[in-house]
N, C-alpha and C positions, 0 to 999 in steps of 0.2 A: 430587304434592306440590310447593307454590309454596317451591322453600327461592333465599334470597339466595345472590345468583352472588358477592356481594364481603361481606367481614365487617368491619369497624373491630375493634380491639381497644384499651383503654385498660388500660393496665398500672398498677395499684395499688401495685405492689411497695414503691419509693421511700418510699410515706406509710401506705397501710394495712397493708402488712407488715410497718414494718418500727416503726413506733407503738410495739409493747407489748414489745420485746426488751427483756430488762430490761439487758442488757452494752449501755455507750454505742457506739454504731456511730459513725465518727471522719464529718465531714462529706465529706473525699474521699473515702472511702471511697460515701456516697450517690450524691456525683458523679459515681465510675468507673462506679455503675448505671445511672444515668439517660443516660451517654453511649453505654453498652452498648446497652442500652434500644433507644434510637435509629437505633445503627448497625446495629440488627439489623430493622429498619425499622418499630419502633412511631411511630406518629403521634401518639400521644396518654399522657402521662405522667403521673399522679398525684406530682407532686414531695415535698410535703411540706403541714405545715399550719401556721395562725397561730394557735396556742393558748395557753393558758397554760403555760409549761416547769414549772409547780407542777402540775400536771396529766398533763403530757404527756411527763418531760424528754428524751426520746427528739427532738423535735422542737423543740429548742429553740436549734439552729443553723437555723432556718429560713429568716434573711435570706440564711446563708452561703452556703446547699445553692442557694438563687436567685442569690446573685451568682457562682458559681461554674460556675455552666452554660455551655458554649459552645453557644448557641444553633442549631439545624438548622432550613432555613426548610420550610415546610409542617408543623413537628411542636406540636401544642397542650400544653403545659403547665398545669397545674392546683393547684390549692390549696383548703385549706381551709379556710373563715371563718367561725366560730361565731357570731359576733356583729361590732360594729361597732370595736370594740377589735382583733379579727385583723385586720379588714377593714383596718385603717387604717395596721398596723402592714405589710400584706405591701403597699400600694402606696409606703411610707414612700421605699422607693428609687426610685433613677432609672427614668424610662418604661418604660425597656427590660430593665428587669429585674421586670418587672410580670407575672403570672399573666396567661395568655391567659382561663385558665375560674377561677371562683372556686365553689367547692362548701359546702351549706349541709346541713342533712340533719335528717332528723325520722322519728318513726316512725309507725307504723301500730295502735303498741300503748301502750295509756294507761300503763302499768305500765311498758314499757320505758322513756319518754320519761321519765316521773317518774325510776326509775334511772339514767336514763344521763346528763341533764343537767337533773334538778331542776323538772322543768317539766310541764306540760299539753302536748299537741300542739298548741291553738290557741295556747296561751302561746308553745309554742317558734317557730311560726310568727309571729306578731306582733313576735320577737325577731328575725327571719329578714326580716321585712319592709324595713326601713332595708336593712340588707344589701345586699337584690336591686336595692333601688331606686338606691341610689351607684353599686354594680358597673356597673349598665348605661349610670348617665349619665356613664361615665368610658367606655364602649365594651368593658368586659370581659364576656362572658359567662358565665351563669347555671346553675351544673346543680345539682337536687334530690338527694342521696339518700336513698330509703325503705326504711326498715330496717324487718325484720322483718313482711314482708308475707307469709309464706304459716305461723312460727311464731314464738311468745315463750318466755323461757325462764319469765316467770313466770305471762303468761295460754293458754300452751298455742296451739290451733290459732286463725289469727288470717282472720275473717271478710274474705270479698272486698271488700264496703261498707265495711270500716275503709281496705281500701287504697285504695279512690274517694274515700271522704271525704278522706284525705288529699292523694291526688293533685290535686283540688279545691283546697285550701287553697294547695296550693304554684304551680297553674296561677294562681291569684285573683293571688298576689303578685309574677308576672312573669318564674316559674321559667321556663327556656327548654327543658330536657330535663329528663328523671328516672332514677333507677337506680331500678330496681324490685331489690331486693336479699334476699335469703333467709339472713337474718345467722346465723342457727344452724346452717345447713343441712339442717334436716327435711323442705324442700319433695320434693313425687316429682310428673312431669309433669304430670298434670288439676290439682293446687294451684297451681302456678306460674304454670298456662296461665288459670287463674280471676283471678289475680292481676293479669294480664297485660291481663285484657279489662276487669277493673275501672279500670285505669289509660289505656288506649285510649280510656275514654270523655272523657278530658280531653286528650289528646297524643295525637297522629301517631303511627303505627308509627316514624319516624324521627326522632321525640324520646324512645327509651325504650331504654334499657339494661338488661340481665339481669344482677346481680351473684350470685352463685353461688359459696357454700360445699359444702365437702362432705365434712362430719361423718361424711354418713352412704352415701356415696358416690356418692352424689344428681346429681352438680354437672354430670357432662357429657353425663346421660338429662333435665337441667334445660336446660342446653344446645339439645338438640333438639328438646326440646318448644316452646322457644320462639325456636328457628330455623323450627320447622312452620307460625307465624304471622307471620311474616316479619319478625320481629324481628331485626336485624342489626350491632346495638351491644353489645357485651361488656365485663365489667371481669374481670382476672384479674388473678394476681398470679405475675409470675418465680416460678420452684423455691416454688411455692405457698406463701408465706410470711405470715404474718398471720394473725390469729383474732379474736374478740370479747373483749374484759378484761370484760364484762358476763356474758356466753352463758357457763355453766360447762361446760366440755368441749366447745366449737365447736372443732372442729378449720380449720387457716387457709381460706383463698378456693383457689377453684379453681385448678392451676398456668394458667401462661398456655401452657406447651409442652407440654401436656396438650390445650387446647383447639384450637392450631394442628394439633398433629397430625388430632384428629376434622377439625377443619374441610378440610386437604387433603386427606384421605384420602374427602373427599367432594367434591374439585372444587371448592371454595368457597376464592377469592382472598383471602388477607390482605395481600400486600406483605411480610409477616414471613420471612426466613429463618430457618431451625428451626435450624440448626446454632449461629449466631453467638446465639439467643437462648439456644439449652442453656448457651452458655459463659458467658453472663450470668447466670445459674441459677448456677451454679457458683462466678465470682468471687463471689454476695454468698454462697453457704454458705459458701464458704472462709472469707468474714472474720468469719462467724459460727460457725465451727468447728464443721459440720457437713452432712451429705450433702443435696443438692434433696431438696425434698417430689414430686417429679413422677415418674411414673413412666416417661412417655415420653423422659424426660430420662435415666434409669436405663437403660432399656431401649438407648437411640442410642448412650448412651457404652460399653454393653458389647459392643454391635457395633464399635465406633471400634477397641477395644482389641482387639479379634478377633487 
């Protein structure tokens, strides 16, 4: 088995876990995560997004949670721009408080796209297009997320050529990487792996990220399967926080100290210390008044306490 000797991890936690809380999480409060985050040696952050605060209000200190960063050099920062209104508003600030990566995302399911944000897939991508094209001529890069590529909550099991096709549409308009993402968390390994090879036909094995819930406890046998293809980019989320406000019953994203742990207990390098990430697991349940979703997190702390 060819498995990657090093893994990247990109922690969602920050934006996609913490999106649909419906209690306002205070802006330092995101910052002590995302400083956590890093000191626990993630390279790569999902911060926050530029959306509408009528949509979204969870994210609607977004300029704050960016100005309020102390910056760590070698770590990517990320954002979300739905259209050309986010786009404009998260570069609004100085240089240096500018998203390293700006993330656009479309799905694989007609039904989904229409639910989630009113559109066709070619429509959302044609909306995506302006987008991709500023991001890059300012020198920011580009990542796709594809949602719902191996199920829908409303078309059921979703064909490998929907996730080609889309990967397509998002290669066409200058996407630089992709999440291949299993937003419900239904996928089981030969679905995900199908997924995986429909998207390979437009990106590199190292423009493609596995994003993995798990509903159904799917996430880190989804993990493997497409660590078996040498896929070696992941998104996870701290004390596995986040779910779908679309997907009824999507339980959140995979923990990220869930994945660390599979990944060294197989030799495979993240840079991550597990200890200093549990406590970041930890500080954001505390200020959500409640225990991590992770169980290797569970599991370390009751050795700790031994």
């Amino acid at each position: 088995m060819n498995l990657p000797a090093q893994v990247q991890l990109i922690d969602v936690g920050p934006r996609d876990g913490l999106q649909n809380e419906k209690q306002p999480v205070a802006a330092e409060i995101k910052i002590g995560l995302v400083h956590r985050l890093q000191d626990a040696g993630l390279t790569e952050i999902e911060v926050t997004s530029f959306v509408s605060p009528k949509w979204v209000p969870q994210m609607g200190d977004n300029a704050e949670v960016m100005h309020g960063i102390a910056r760590k050099s070698g770590v990517r920062y990320s954002v979300l721009t739905p259209n050309m209104k986010g786009f404009e508003a998260a570069i609004a600030a100085p240089r240096d408080e500018w998203p390293d990566e700006i993330v656009v995302f479309g799905a694989a399911s007609e039904a989904f796209s229409q639910k989630n944000i009113n559109c066709s897939i070619a429509e959302s991508i044609e909306r995506f297009a302006p987008v991709v094209a500023a991001a890059l001529e300012k020198g920011i890069a580009v990542r796709g997320a594809m949602s719902c590529t191996v199920g829908c909550p409303y078309e059921g099991e979703i064909a490998p050529e929907k996730v080609g096709y889309l990967a397509g549409l998002m290669k066409g308009i200058g996407v630089q990487r992709v999440d291949v993402a299993d937003t419900i968390g239904v996928g089981t390994p030969r679905k995900v792996q199908a997924a995986m090879e429909a998207t390979l036909a437009h990106f590199g094995v190292d423009a493609i990220s596995g994003h993995f819930h798990d509903t159904y406890g799917q996430a880190l046998v989804n993990t493997l399967a497409a660590l078996e293809m040498g896929v070696w980019n992941y998104q996870s989320s701290s004390a596995g926080l986040g779910g779908c406000p679309y997907a009824k019953g999507a339980t959140g994203n995979v923990a990220t100290e869930d994945v660390v742990y599979l990944l060294h207990g197989m030799g495979i390098a993240t840079g991550i210390d597990l200890d200093k990430l549990i406590d970041a697991g930890v500080y954001i349940s505390q200020a959500l008044g409640r225990e991590p979703n992770s169980r290797a997190s569970k599991a370390i702390r009751t050795k700790r306490a031994g």
